[in-house]
N, C-alpha and C positions, 0 to 999 in steps of 0.2 A: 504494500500500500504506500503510496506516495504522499507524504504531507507536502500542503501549500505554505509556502514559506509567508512571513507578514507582511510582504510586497505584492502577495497577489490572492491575498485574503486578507478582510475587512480584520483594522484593528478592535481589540478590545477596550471599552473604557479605560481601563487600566494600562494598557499597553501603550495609547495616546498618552496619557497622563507621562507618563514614568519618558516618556520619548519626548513630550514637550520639557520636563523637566531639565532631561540631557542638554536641549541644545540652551535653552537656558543658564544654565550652567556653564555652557562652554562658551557663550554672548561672554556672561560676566568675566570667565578666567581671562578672554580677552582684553576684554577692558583692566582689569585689576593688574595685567603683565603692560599694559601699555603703561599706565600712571609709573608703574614702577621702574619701568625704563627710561620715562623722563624726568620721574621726580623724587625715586625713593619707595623703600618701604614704607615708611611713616606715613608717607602723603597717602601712599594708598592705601593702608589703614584708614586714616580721615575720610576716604572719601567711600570706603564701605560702611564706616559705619554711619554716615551721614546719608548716603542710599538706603542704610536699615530703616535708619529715622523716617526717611521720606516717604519708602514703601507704609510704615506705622499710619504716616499722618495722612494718605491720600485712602485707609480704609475707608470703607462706607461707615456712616453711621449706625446703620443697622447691626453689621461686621462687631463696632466698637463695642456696642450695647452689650454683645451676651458675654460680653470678658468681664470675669468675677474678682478679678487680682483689686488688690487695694491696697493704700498706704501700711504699712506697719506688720503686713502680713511674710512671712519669711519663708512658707514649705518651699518652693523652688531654692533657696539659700540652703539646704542641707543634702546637699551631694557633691558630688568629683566633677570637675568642672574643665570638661578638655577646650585649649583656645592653643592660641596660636603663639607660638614664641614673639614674633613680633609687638603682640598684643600684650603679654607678658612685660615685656621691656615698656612701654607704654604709659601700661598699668604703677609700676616704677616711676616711671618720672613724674606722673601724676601724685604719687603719695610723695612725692621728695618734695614738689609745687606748692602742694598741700597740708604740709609737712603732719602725712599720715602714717602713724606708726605701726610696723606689722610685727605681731606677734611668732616671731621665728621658734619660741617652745613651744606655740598651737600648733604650727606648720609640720615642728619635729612628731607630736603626740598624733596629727594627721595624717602623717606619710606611713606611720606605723597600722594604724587599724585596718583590721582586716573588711569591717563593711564598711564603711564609713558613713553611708545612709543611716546606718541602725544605732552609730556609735555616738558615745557622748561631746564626742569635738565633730560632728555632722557638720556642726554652723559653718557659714563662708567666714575667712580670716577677715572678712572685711565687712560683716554684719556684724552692727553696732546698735543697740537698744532697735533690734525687730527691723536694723534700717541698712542702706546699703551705701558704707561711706563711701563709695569710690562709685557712686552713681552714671555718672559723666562719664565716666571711664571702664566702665564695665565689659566684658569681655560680648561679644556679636551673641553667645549662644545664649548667656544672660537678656541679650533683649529680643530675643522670641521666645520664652516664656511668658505667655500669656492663656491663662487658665478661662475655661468656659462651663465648669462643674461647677456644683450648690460649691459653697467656701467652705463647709464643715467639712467636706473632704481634705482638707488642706490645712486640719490639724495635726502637729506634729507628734503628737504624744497619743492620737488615737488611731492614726491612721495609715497607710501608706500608698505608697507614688501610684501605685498601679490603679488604682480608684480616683485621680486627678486628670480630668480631659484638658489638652490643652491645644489651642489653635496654632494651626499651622499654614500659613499662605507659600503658596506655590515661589512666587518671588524672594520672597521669606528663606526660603528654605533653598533656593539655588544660589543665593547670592552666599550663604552661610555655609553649603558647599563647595562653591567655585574656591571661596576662601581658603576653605581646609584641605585642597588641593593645591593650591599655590603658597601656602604659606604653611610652613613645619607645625602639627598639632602637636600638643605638648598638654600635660595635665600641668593645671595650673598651682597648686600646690607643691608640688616636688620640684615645680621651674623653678617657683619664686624662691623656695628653702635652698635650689643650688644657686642662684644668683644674690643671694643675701650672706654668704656663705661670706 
């Protein structure tokens, strides 16, 4: 029996999706290798995460409404948080700017647990009273979390991740891979403890 290859049989929803997503991603990687070729990493940092922002502010309203995240709420602040060395180093000049001090004995007790989701040092080294000092500065994958579940779910003491829905826009999500493709992923806690070193 001879299967039709996806050129000459109708794609599947899914099959469009995941193939618009591609080229998507590969727009962005282009763009992200151009800026860096004339202007830097940094710069091109800046101008993804200024495209994160902009995809954020041109949701619909409607889009915006059913996102439940709020001030002062931290569940997404308690896991392993991969970003990109780039961004790492960023994040650094930011707290030196700022002059925001990182707890290098959190980071050591951090890099040790074996779940860290489950663990008593879960918190990001940069949540501070429920809040996120290095807001401005916060690594791409921190700003597509945006939660669209009741918020009881997204207590920390009762609940867990797998029971939190969270929105995910297609651009969103290419431009945060293009990234992680062009720029060295790194867990962001084990970067910072060898860069503070």
């Amino acid at each position: 029996m001879v299967v039709p290859s996806i050129s000459a049989r109708r794609m599947s929803v899914t099959e469009e999706y995941y193939l618009s997503l591609r080229m998507k991603i590969e727009y962005y990687k282009s763009q992200i290798f151009s800026v860096i070729r004339t202007s830097g990493e940094m710069a091109a940092l800046k101008e993804v995460h200024q495209k994160m922002d902009d995809i954020m502010v041109n949701l619909s309203e409607s889009t915006k409404f059913r996102f439940t995240c709020r001030r002062g709420c931290s569940f997404c602040c308690h896991v392993e948080v991969e970003t990109s060395n780039i961004e790492v180093r960023s994040i650094l000049q930011f707290c030196k700017k700022k002059s925001i001090t990182i707890d290098k004995e959190y980071l050591k007790r951090q890099s040790k647990a074996k779940n860290l989701h489950r663990s008593e040092v879960s918190a990001c080294v940069f949540l501070k009273g429920n809040e996120c000092s290095i807001y401005e500065a916060r690594p791409l994958v921190c700003k597509m979390m945006y939660v669209v579940t009741d918020p009881k779910y997204c207590d920390t003491k009762t609940q867990s991740n797998n029971q939190v829905g969270y929105y995910k826009d297609q651009d969103m999500l290419a431009l945060y891979y293009a990234w992680c493709e062009v720029a060295r992923v790194v867990n962001l806690q084990e970067h910072l403890l060898k860069l503070l070193k």
